[in-house]
VOGU-3710 file (C-alpha; in Angstrom, 3 decimals, decimal comma):
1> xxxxxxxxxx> 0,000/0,000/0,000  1,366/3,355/-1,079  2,163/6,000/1,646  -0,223/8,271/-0,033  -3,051/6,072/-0,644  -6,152/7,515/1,677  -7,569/5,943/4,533  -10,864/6,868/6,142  -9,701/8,473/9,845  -12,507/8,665/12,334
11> xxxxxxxxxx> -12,637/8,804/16,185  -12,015/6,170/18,547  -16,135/5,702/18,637  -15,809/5,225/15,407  -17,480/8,313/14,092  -15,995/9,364/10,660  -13,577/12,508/10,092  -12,527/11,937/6,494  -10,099/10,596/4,437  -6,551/11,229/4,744
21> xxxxxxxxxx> -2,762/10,138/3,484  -2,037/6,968/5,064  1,762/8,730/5,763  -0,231/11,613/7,545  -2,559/8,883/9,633  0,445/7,582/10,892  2,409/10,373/11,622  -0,568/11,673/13,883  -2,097/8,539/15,313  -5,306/8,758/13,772
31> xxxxxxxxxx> -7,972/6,179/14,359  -8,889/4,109/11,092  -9,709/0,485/10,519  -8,299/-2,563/9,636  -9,312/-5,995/8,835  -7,575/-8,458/10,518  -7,811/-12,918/9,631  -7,043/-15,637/11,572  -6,521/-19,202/9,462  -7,675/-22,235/11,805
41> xxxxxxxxxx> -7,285/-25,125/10,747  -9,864/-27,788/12,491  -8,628/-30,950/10,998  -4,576/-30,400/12,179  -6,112/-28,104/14,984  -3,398/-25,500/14,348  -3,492/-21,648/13,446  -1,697/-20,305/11,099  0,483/-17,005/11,634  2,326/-15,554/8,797
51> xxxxxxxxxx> 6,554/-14,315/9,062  6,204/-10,915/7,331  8,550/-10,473/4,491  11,763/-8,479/5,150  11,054/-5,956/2,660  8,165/-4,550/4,962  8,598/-1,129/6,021  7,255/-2,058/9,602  7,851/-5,005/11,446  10,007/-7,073/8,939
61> xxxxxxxxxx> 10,624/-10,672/9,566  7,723/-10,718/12,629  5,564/-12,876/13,327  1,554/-12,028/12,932  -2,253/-12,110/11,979  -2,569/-14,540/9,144  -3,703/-11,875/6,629  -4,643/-8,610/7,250  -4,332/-4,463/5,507  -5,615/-1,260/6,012
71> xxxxxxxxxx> -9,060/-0,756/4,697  -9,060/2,237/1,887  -11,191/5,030/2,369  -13,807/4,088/-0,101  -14,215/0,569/1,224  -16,155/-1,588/3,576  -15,202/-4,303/6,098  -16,030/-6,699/3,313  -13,542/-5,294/1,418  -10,930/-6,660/3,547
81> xxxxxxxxxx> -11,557/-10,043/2,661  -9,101/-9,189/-0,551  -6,320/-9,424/1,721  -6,555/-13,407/2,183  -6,739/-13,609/-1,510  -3,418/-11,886/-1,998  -1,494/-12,177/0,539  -1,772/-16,044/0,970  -3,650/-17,543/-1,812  -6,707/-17,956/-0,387
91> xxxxxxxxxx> -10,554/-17,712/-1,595  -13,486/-17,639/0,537  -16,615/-15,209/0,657  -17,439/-13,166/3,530  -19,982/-15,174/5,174  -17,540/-17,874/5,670  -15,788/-15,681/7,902  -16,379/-15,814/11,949  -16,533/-11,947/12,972  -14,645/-11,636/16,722
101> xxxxxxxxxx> -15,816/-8,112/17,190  -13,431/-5,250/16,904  -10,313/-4,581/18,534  -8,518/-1,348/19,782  -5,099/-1,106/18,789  -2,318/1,803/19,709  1,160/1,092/18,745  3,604/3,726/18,934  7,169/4,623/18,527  10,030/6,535/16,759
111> xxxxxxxxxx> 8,912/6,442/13,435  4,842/5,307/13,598  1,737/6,034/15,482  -0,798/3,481/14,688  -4,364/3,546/16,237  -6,523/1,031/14,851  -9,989/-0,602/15,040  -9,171/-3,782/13,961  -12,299/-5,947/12,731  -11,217/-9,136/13,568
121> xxxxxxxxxx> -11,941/-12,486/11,700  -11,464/-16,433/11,809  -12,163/-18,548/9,125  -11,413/-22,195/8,657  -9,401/-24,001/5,714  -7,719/-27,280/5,857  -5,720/-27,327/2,984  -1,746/-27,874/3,696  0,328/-25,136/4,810  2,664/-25,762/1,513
131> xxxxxxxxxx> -0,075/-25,475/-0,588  -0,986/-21,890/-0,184  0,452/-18,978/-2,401  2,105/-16,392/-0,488  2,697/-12,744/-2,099  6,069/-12,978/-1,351  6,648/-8,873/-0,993  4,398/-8,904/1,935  4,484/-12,743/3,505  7,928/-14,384/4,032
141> xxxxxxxxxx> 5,983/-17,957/5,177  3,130/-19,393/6,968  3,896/-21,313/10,271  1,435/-23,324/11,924  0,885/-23,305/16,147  -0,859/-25,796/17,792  -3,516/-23,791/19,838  -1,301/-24,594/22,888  1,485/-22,601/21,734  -0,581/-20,296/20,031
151> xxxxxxxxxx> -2,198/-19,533/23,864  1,434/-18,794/25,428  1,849/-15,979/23,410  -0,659/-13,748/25,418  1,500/-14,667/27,847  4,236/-12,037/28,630  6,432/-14,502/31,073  6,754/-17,082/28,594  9,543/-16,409/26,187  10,003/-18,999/23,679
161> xxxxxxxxxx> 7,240/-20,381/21,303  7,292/-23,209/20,020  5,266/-24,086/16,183  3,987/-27,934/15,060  7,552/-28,011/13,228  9,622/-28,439/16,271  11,231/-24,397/15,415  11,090/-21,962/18,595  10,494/-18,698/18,381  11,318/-15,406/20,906
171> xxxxxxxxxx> 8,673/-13,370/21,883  10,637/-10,802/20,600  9,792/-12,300/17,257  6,059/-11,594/17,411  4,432/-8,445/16,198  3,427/-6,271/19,359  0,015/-6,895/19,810  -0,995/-6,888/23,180  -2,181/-9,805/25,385  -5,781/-8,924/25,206
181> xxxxxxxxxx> -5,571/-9,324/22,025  -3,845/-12,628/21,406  -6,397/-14,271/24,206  -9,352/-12,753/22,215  -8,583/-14,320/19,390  -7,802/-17,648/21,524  -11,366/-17,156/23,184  -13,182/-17,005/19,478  -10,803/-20,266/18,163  -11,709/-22,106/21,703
191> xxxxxxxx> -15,728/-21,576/21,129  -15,113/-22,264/17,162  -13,697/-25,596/18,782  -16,702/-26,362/20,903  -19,003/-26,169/18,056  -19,198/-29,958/15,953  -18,454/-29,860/12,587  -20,699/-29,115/9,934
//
């Protein structure tokens, strides 16, 4: 996504302000939304994360949401659902999505100020990890967590992380979402889990 490519700002109610630069939303912490995707896999019983590629201009190499992007000022939440399509390959339609609410977000450091409403999503696929096609200039590789592992990392004392692989992983590694936010999405896999099968 271009630096100058406008996003809808709004308040942290949600209440639209207008579109502006995605640079100048950044620079000043303005609210806007996102669309965020979690990939659960019943079958394996695994989640997928995705390594971001290096050539990302924030967070390169981390760890994070399956699929996710900013939504553009002219779209909707459905929108969003282009991001699974080109960042990893995958094609569903929005009702096969699980809707966890939406999420509050501030991130903020030397060079970015990022307040978001995330809308957060799960949605299920059971096709093999090696299978999907990643867009390689924003996803490095997909790596699967058992939903053990994928619990510790709302965990701040636990350190290392390990995926279905046998490879650990720092918590340094992961994208800095906080707790809350990791055991939301937990909560919403743990009642998709409870539910039988269609």
């Amino acid at each position: 996504m271009s630096e100058q490519e406008m996003i809808m700002t709004m308040d942290r109610a949600g209440n639209l302000l207008g579109p502006r630069p995605r640079s100048e939303v950044h620079t000043h912490g303005l609210w806007h939304e996102t669309f965020h995707c979690f990939v659960y896999d019943r079958k394996r019983d695994v989640v997928l994360l995705q390594q971001r590629s290096e050539q990302k201009k924030d967070f390169p190499g981390m760890l994070d949401i399956t699929a996710a992007g900013h939504l553009l000022a002219d779209e909707s939440v459905e929108d969003g659902l282009r991001e699974l399509e080109e960042e990893i390959g995958l094609t569903c339609t929005f009702d096969q999505l699980i809707p966890l609410g939406i999420q509050e977000e501030e991130f903020r450091n030397a060079t970015l100020w990022d307040c978001e409403r995330c809308h957060v999503f799960l949605v299920q696929s059971d096709q093999a990890i090696e299978s999907y096609v990643l867009q390689k200039t924003e996803v490095k590789r997909l790596i699967a967590f058992s939903i053990e592992q994928f619990e510790r990392i709302a965990d701040e004392s636990i350190e290392r992380i390990q995926d279905t692989a046998g490879e650990w992983f720092n918590r340094r590694q992961f994208a800095p979402h906080l707790p809350s936010y990791w055991r939301h999405v937990r909560q919403g896999i743990e009642r998709l889990r409870e539910q039988r099968p269609q």
